[in-house]
C-alpha atoms as one frame of an Amber mdcrd trajectory, in Angstrom:
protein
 -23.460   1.758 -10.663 -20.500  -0.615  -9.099 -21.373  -2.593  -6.119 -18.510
  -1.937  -3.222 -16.109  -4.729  -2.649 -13.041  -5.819  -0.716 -10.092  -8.123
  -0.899  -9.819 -11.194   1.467  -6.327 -11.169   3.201  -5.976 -14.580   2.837
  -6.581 -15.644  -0.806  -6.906 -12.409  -2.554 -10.393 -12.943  -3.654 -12.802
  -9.849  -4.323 -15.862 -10.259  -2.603 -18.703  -7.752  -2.063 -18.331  -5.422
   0.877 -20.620  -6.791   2.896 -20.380 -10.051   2.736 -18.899 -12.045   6.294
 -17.128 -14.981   4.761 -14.759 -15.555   2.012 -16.419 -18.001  -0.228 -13.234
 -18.960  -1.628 -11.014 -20.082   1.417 -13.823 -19.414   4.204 -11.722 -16.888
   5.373 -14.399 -15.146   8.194 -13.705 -11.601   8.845 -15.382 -11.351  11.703
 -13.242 -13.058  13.711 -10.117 -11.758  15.035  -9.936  -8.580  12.451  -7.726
  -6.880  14.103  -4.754  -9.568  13.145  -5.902 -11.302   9.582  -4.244 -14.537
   8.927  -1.241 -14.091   7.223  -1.770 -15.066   2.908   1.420 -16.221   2.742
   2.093 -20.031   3.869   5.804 -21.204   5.022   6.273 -22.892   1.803   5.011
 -19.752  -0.168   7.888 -18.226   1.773  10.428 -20.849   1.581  10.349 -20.974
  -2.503   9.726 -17.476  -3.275  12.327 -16.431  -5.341  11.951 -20.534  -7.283
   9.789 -20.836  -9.932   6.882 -23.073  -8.950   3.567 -23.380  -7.212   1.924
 -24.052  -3.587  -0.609 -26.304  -4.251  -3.078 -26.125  -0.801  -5.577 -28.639
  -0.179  -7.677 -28.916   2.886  -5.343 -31.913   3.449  -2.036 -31.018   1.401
   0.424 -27.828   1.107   3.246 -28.674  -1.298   5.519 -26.925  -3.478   6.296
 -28.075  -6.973   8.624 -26.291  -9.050   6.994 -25.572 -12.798  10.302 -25.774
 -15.572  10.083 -23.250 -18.750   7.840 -26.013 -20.587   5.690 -25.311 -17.788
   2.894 -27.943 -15.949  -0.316 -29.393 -16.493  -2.719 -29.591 -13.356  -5.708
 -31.331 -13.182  -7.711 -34.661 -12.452  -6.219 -37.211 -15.382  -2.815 -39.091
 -14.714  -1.025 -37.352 -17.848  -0.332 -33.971 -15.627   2.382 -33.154 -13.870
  -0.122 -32.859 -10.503  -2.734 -34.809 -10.015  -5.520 -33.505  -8.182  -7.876
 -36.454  -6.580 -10.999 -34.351  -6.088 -14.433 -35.482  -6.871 -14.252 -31.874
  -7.494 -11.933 -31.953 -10.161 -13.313 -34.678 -12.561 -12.602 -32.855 -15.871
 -10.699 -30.177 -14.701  -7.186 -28.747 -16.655  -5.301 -25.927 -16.716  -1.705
 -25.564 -18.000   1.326 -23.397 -15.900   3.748 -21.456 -17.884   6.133 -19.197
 -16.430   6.858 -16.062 -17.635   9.306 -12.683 -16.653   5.845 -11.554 -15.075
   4.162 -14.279 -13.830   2.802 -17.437 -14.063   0.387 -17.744 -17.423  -2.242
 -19.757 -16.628  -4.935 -21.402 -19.296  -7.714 -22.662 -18.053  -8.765 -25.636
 -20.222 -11.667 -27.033 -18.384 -14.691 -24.851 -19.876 -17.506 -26.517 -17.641
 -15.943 -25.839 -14.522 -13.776 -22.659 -14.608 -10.437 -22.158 -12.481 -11.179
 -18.363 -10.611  -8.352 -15.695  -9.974  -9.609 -12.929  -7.356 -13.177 -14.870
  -6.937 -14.295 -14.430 -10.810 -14.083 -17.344 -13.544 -10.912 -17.155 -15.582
 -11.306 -17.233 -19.068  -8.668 -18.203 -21.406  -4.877 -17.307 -20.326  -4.383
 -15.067 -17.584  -0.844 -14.173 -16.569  -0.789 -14.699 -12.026   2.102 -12.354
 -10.693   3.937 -14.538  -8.438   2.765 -14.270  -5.208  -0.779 -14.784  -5.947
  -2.962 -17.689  -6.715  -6.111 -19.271  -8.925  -8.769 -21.437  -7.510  -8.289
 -24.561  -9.421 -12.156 -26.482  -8.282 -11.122 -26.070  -4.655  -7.420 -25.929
  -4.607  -5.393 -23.114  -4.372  -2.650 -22.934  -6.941  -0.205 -20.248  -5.386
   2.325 -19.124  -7.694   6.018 -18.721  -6.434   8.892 -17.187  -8.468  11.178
 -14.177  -8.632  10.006 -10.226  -8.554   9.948  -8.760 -11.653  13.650  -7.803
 -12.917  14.585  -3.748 -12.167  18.352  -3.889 -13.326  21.098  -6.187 -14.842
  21.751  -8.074 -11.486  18.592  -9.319 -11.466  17.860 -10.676 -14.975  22.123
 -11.835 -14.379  21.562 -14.210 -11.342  18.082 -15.767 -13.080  20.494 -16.197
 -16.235  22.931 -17.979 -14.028  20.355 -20.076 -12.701  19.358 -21.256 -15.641
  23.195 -22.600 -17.285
């Protein structure tokens, strides 16, 4: 038998149903429930249709964009961003877009990146629009809907010439 959970409107985590405070982004849903936070930050908005990430620290929200090689986050100075977190000591994973998403791998096996609240294990493709928990950080991923017709997949062509 399942246990009964919910979604926090904020970082998409699943939680159990009865449980008062998000865990993940100590979103509390007993205040104000009647108008939740909006999930979506300014920049999340701003660079939706550009293929990147929101990185959001308790100090920091910044948008990077993430090329087709992709990014490495994580605590050493060879990424691409640098997280300085005594949190983070150890910590890797590797962004790669894709026509669906944002694959992310998770190469820190010690102290696992979460998507929806639950350890990630190996890749995982993120649809854009929603975001991993990278040892207190919220990677956000930002890029364009899924192509439904020509003009679509046409204008990300263009882009990319």
């Amino acid at each position: 038998m399942g246990y009964a959970t919910r979604r926090c409107p904020r970082c998409g985590a699943e939680l159990y149903a009865d449980m008062g405070v998000c865990y993940g982004c100590l979103y509390d849903f007993s205040r104000d429930a009647a108008a939740p936070r909006p999930a979506r930050s300014p920049l999340e908005l701003r660079h939706a249709d550009e293929t990147g990430v929101v990185v959001r620290t308790a100090a920091l929200d910044a948008w990077l964009p993430v090329g087709e090689l992709g990014a490495g986050v994580g605590s050493g100075g060879e990424n691409d961003v640098v997280l300085r977190s005594v949190a983070a000591l150890g910590c890797r994973v590797r962004l790669t877009p894709t026509p669906d998403g944002m694959e992310v791998a998770d190469l820190c096996p010690s102290n696992p990146a979460t998507y929806h609240g639950r350890a990630m294990e190996g890749r995982v493709v993120v649809p854009y629009g929603e975001g991993v928990d990278v040892c207190g950080c919220m990677l956000v991923m930002t890029g364009p809907a899924p192509s439904t017709g020509v003009t679509r997949a046409s204008s990300r062509m263009e882009k990319s010439l």
